[in-house]
N, C-alpha and C positions, 0 to 999 in steps of 0.2 A: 523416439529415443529421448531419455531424460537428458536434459544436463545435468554436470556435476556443481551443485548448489554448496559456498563455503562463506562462514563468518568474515566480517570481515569490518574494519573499521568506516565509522561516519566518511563519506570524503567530505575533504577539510573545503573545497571552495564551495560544495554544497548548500543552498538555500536552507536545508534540514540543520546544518552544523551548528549552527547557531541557537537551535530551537532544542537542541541535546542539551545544554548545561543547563544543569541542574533539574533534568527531567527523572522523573525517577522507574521509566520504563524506556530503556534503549535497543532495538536490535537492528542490526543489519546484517545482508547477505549480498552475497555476487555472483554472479553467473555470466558464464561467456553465450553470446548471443552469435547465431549465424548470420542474421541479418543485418551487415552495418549500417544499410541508412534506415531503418526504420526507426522514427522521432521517439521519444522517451516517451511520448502521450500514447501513442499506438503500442508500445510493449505495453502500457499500465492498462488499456483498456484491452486488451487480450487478454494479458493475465487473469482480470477479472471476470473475462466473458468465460475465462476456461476454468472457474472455480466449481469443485467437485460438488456433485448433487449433494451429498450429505454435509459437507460444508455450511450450504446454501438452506438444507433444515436446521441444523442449528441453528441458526440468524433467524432462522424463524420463529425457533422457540424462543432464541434469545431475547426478541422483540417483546413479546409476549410476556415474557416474565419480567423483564424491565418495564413496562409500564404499569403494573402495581405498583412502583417505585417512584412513580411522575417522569418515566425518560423516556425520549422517543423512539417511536417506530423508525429503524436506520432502512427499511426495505431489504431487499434483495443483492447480493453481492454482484451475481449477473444480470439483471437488469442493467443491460449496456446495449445503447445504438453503434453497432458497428463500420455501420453504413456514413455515420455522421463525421466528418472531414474536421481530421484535428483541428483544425487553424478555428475552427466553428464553436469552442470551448473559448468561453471568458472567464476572467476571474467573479468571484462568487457566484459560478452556474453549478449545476450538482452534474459529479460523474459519478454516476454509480449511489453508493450510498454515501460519498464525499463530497465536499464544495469544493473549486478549485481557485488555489490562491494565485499560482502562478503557470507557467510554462514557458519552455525554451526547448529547441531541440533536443539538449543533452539532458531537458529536468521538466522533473513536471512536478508539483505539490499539493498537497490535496490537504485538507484537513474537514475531522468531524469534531466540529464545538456541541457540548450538551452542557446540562449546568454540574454533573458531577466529575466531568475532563475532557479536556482538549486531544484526538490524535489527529498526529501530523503522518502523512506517509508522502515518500519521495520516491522518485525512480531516478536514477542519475546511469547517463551512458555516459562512459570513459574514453579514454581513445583506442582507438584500434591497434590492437597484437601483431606480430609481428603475422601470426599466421591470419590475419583479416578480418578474427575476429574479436567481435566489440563486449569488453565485459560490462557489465551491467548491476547498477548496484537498486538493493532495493531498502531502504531504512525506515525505521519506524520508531515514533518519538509519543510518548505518552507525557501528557502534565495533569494530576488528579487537582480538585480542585478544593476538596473535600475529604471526608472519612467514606463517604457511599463510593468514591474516585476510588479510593485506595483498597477498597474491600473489594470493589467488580472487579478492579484487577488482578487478585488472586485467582481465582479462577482461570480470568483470560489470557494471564501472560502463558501460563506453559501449552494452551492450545494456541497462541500466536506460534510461538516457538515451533510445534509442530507444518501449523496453518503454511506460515510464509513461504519455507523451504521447499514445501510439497509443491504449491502453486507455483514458484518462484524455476524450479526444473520443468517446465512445462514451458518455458519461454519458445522453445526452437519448435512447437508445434506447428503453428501455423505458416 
């Protein structure tokens, strides 16, 4: 069963908060999670392990035509060791097609630098609801660095928009 996935603002103790001002692509979403103790790094690397096949072609193509352009190959969204023990993650190791900056239980932060922009993505766990369960916020922070920054992200903001929310209800699968 899906969850029910809702906008929702940056949270303010957030790691990500800080890295919003003045960014000029912001989203975020929340979702109540069934699972209270599962660590913010384990929702992020599920989500991404459960990213839809055609998703996962686009990225492909996407790779593809980005490097006529001199940008890298970002790989696979699911390419994810699931087997691999949160705590096993340091800062600048790649999860996914991300480095990771930081992690805590309730946060995990990920960023992909190229030389046309910087994204940041966070997962933040809240505190648990009265009925047990843990909402969970997922934000996304773009900074263009460039004119090539600000043109790839026509395209890409309104399938993030799409992208997030779809993956983002997918949380209570596993």
């Amino acid at each position: 069963m899906h969850a029910t996935v809702q906008p929702c603002p940056v949270p303010s103790p957030s790691s990500i908060a800080n890295l919003a001002v003045g960014a000029s692509f912001v989203d975020c979403r929340q979702v109540l999670a069934n699972d209270p103790e599962r660590s913010a790094m384990r929702h992020l690397l599920l989500l991404m392990s459960q990213t839809p096949a055609w998703i996962d072609r686009m990225m492909a193509l996407r790779n593809r035509v980005v490097q006529l352009f001199g940008l890298k190959d970002l790989g696979r969204l699911t390419r994810i060791d699931l087997a691999r023990a949160d705590e096993d993650y340091q800062p600048d190791q790649r999860v996914g097609i991300f480095t990771l900056v930081s992690q805590a239980p309730d946060e995990v932060l990920v960023v992909d630098r190229d030389k046309h922009l910087d994204v940041y993505l966070s997962l933040n766990r809240l505190p648990l609801n009265d009925d047990g369960q843990r909402p969970v916020v997922l934000s996304t922070v773009v900074h263009p660095h460039n004119l090539l920054g600000r043109l790839y992200m026509l395209p890409v903001a309104p399938f993030h928009r799409i992208i997030a929310p779809m993956t983002l209800a997918n949380i209570n699968r596993h």
